[in-house]
Steps between C-alpha positions, in 0.01 A plus 500: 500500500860442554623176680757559811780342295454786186532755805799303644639511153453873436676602823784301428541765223449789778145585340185475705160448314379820610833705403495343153174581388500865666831531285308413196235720551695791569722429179300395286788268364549189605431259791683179642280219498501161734674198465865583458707202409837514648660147361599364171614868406744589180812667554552845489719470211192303288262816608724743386605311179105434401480906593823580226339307253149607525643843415679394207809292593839607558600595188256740381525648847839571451466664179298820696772758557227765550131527615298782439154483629177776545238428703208663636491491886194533751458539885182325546512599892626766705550865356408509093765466271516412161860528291646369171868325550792435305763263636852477303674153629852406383731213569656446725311744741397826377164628536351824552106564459271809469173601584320727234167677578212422282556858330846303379728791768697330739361392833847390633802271454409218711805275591811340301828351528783566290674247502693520862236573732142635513289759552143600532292824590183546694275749711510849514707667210601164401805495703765214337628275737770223463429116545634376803859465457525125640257341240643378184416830285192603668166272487377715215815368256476179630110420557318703257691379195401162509176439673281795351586409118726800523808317344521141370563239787869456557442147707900495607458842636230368664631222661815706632291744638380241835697254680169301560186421312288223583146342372294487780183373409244419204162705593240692286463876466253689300641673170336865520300625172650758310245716568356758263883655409607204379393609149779717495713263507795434227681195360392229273201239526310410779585491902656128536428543914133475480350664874324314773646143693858420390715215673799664590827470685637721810835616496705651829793706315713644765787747396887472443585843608405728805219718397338361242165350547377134537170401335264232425451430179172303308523292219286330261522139508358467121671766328780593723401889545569685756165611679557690767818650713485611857715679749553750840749692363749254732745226456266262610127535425196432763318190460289466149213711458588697828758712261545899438495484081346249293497519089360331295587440135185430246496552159811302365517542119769443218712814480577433166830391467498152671490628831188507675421765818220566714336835407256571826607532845358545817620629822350535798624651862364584811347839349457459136459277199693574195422384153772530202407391139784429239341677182812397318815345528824530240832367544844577385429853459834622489578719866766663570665498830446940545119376493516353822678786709358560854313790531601797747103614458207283473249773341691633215554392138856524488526340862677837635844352323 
């Protein structure tokens, strides 16, 4: 049973007993457990430096001009739906990513940026819509690249992209197995996040531009990895474990050029929970800028250009 001051400690994070373990359940992810410690903390600059290096260090980072990665995506809950995706990433912020039905046709062209702002297409006829014009090239250019293994972390980009981002607290979460799918996965030797209790740090990232979205963020303590990210889809996210999104990352592997990635994520909302595998991951694939072109239809081949 818990003691009054594990409770006390808990809501100081926003998160009741009750709310965290009907969160896990739900999920099926992870779960914030008691005992946060909110002294003695490293800076935010030591979390995100242990996070840089853990992924290869700053100089084989660097050298990742392009990202190419396929994966195999499930919706566990909510309507079935079962896709394979390719996601083209190029420096400084290009992206564009397509869903391809299991018969290898096209599905739809799901969201991009090319370079000045971003785009992404949804619901019935897969209508493309542009990213809110305040953000900083849409939260799909911005977001997606780095914290999905979509491109290789860019930690200056990073850093420029909030005006705040604070360690909150040391606590324990509950690294999610990789379920069944997880034998899909790519890359090169074995997981180095193991699941179950980690030690980890909580991060409050709040952005530096109207529009874009705050977010806690979850780090290892031991390894450096990011664990989980979660948001509202609003400058400044609800209280831990009380949020709209969560992901978390699992299967971090060696992508084979000195960079390391995580290659299964999973996000959860209100309705659904959505796993993507990373069945492979190349970089430096030349790509040329024509490649990353904004679609002016979602459902055809030649995106209706």
């Amino acid at each position: 049973m818990r003691s009054a001051a594990a409770a006390a400690s808990l809501l100081m994070l926003g998160v009741t007993v009750g709310r965290s373990q009907q969160a896990s359940k739900a999920a099926g992810t992870t779960v914030l457990l008691e005992n946060p410690v909110t002294s003695g903390l490293p800076s935010a600059d030591e979390v995100l430096a242990k996070y840089e290096k853990f992924l290869g260090g700053k100089e084989a980072l660097a050298k990742v001009m392009t990202r190419t990665t396929w994966s195999h995506r499930i919706q566990e809950t909510g309507a079935p739906d079962e896709t394979v995706l390719l996601r083209r990433s190029k420096r400084p912020n290009f992206s564009i990513m397509r869903h391809t039905n299991l018969d290898g046709t096209l599905h739809h062209w799901q969201n991009g940026c090319d370079g000045q702002t971003g785009w992404s297409a949804g619901g019935q006829g897969a209508q493309v819509r542009d990213a809110d014009p305040n953000a900083s090239a849409g939260p799909i250019c911005h977001e997606e690249l780095f914290y999905y293994g979509y491109s290789a972390l860019d930690l200056d980009a990073m850093k420029r992209a909030y005006k705040q981002i604070e360690v909150k607290s040391e606590l324990r979460i509950v690294q999610p197995p990789v379920s069944v799918y997880g034998s899909l996965a790519g890359g090169k030797g074995k997981d180095l996040v193991p699941a179950g209790p980690r030690d980890a740090y909580l991060v409050l990232a709040l952005p530096a531009k109207e529009g874009d979205n705050g977010a806690w963020f979850i780090f290892d303590k031991e390894t450096g990895a990011l664990l989980r990210r979660q948001h509202d889809n609003s400058p400044v996210p609800n209280p831990p474990a009380g949020n709209a999104i969560f992901t978390s990352f699992l299967q971090y592997r060696e992508v084979g050029d000195g960079t390391v990635a995580p290659f299964q994520f999973v996000t959860q909302n209100r309705n659904t929970v959505v796993r993507g595998v990373h069945t492979k991951i190349e970089d430096n694939i030349p790509l040329d800028d024509e490649v990353f072109k904004k679609p002016k239809s979602a459902v055809r081949e030649d995106k209706g250009l």
